[in-house]
C-alpha positions as CSV (number, residue, x, y, z in Angstrom):
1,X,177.0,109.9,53.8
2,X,177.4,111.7,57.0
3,X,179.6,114.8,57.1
4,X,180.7,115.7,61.2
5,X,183.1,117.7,60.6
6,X,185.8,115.8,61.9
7,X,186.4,111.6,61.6
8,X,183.8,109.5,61.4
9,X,184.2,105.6,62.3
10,X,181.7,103.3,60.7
11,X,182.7,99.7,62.3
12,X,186.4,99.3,62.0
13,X,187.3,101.7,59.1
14,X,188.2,105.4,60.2
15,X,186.5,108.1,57.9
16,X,188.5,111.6,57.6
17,X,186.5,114.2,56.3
18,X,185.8,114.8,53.1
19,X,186.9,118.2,51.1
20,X,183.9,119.9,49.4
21,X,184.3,119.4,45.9
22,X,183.9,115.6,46.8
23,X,180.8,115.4,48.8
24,X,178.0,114.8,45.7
25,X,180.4,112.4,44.0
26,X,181.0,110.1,47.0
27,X,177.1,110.2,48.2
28,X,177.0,109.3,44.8
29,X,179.4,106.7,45.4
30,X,178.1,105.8,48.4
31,X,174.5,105.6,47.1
32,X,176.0,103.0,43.9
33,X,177.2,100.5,46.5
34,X,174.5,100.3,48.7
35,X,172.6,99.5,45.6
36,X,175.0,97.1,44.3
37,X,175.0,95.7,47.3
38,X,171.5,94.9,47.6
39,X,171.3,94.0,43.5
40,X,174.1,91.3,44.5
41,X,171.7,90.1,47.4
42,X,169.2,89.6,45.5
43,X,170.8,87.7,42.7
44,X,172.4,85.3,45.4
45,X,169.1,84.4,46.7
46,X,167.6,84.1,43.0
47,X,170.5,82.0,42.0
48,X,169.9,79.7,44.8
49,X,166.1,79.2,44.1
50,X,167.4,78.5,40.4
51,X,170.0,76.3,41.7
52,X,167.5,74.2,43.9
53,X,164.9,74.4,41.2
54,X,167.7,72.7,39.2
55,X,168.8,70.1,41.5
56,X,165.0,69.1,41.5
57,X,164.1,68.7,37.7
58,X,167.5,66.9,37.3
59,X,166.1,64.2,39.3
60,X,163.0,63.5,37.4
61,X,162.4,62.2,34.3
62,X,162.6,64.8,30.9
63,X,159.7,65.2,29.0
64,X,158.9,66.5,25.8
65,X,157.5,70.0,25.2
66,X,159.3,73.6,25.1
67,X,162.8,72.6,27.0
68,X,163.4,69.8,24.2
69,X,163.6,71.7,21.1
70,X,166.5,68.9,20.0
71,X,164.2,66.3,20.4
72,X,161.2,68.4,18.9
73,X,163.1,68.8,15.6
74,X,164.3,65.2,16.0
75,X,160.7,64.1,16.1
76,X,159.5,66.7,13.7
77,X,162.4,65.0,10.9
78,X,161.7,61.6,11.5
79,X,157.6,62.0,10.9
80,X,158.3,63.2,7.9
81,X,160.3,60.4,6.8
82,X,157.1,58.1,7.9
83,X,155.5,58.4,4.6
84,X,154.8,55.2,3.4
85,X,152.9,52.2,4.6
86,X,154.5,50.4,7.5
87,X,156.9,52.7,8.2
88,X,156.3,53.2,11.6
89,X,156.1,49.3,12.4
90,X,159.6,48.7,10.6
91,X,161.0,51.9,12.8
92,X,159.6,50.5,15.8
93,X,161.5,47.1,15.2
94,X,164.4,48.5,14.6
95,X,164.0,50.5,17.4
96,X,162.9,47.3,20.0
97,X,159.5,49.1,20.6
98,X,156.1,48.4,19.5
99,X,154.4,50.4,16.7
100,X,151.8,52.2,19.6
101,X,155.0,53.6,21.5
102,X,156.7,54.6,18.2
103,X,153.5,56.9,17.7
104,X,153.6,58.0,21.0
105,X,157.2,58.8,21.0
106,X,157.1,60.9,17.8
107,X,152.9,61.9,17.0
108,X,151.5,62.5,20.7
109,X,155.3,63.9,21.8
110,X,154.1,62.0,25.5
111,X,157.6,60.2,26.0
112,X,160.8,60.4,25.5
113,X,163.2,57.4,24.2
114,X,166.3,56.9,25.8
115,X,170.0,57.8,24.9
116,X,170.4,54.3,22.7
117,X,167.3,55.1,20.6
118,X,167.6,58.1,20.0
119,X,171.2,57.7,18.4
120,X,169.3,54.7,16.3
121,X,167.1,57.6,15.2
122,X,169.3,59.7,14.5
123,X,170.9,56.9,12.5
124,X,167.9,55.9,10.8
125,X,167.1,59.6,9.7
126,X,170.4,59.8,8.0
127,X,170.5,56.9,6.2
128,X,167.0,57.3,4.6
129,X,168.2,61.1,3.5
130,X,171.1,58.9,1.9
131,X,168.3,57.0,0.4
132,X,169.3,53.6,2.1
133,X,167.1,51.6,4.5
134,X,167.9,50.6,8.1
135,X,165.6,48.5,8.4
């Protein structure tokens, strides 16, 4: 901040001058907002590249991995329920998939099922902790 002794006009707003005991604190002032300023600048244009980034993946199809960790403890619960011989066939027809995609849907992690399966697997997973069998 300038001091010229008498007014100073940055843009439209008159400035009078400033008594001594306040020149450090409003450089000081003075110095904050510029640098809020350009902290606010930068989060705008980082909030837009996050805002594009997700108008982008919410076109395209989810798939398994570290931004599924519902799904990864989903899968991780229901392959320990497929214990026994056959399990995973019986799952898969109550699910309306073959045995392969069943295995590929819970053992390689490749896909995801949709909404309607997944609430079936969720369905399935509490009734065999309750001891009954969907299928």
């Amino acid at each position: 901040m300038r001091d010229t002794g008498a007014g100073t006009c940055y843009g439209m707003v008159m400035v009078a001058k400033l008594p001594p005991q306040l020149k450090i604190p409003a450089a000081l002032a003075d110095a904050l907002l510029t640098a809020a300023l350009a902290a606010a600048r930068q989060a705008a244009r980082s909030g837009q590249r996050a805002l594009r980034q997700t108008r982008m993946s919410t076109q395209q199809t989810l798939k398994p991995g570290a931004k599924t960790p519902m799904w990864n403890e989903l899968a991780k619960a229901v392959r320990a329920q497929l214990t026994r011989y056959g399990d995973k066939a019986r799952l898969g027809r109550l699910l309306g998939l073959p045995r392969q995609r069943v295995h590929e849907l819970l053992l390689y992690r490749r896909h995801m099922p949709d909404a309607e399966r997944t609430l079936l697997l969720l369905a399935w997973l509490s009734a065999r902790h309750q001891g009954r069998d969907l299928t």
